[in-house]
C-alpha positions in Angstrom: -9.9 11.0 2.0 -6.5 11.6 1.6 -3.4 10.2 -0.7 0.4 9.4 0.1 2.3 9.0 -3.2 5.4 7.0 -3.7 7.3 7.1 -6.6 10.9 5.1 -7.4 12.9 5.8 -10.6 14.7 3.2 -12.3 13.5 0.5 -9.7 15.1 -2.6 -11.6 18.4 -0.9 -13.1 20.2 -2.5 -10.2 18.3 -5.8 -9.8 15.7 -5.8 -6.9 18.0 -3.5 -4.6 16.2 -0.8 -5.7 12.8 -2.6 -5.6 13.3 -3.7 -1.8 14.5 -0.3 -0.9 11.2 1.1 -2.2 9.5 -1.6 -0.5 10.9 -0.6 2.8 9.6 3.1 1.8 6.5 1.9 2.0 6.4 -0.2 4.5 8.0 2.4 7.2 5.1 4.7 6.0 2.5 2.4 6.5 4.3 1.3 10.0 4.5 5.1 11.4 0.3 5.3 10.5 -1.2 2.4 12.2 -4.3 4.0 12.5 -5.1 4.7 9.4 -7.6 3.3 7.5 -6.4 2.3 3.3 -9.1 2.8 1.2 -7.5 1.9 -2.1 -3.7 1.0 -3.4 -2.7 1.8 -7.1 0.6 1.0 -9.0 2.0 1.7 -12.3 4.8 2.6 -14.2 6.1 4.7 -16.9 8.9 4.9 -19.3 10.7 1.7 -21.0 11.8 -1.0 -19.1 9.5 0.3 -15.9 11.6 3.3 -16.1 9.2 4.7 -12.8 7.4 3.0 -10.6 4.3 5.0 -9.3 2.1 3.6 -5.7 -0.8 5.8 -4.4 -2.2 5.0 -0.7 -5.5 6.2 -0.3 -6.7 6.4 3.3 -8.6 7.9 5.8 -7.1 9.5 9.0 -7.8 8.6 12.8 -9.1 5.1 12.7 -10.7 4.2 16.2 -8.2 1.1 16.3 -5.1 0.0 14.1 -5.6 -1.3 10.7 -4.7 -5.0 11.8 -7.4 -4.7 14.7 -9.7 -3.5 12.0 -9.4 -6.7 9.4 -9.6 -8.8 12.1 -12.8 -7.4 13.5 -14.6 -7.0 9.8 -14.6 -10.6 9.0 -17.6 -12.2 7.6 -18.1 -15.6 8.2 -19.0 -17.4 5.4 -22.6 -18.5 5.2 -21.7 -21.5 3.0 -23.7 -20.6 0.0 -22.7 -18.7 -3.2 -24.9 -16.3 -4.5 
């Protein structure tokens, strides 16, 4: 497993231009790395007034098809009872 970290400080002190900039960030990332499969997403933030924003991507390389292909293809019908 491996981890991509993104970090943005000060995200808000300009209203969300910061924010959609670090957005973009991340979404370019995820864009260039089709095949990979995320394991886990984390966010938090540090300092007063979200002085930092922190977002880990935890994934696994070389996925046999891109990660859209690979929701599509894990969905479990619903059986129609709850357990």
């Amino acid at each position: 497993m491996k981890v991509k970290l993104f970090w943005k400080n000060a995200p808000v002190v300009h209203g969300d231009k910061n924010a959609r900039a670090f957005e973009d960030e991340i979404n370019a990332w995820l864009s260039e790395h089709p095949r990979i499969t995320i394991i886990d997403i984390r966010q938090s933030t540090s300092g007063e007034t979200f002085g930092s924003w922190f977002v880990s991507v935890w994934y696994e390389d070389g996925g046999a098809e891109p990660l859209y292909g690979l929701l599509k293809s894990t969905h479990v019908p619903s059986t129609g009872t709850d357990s």
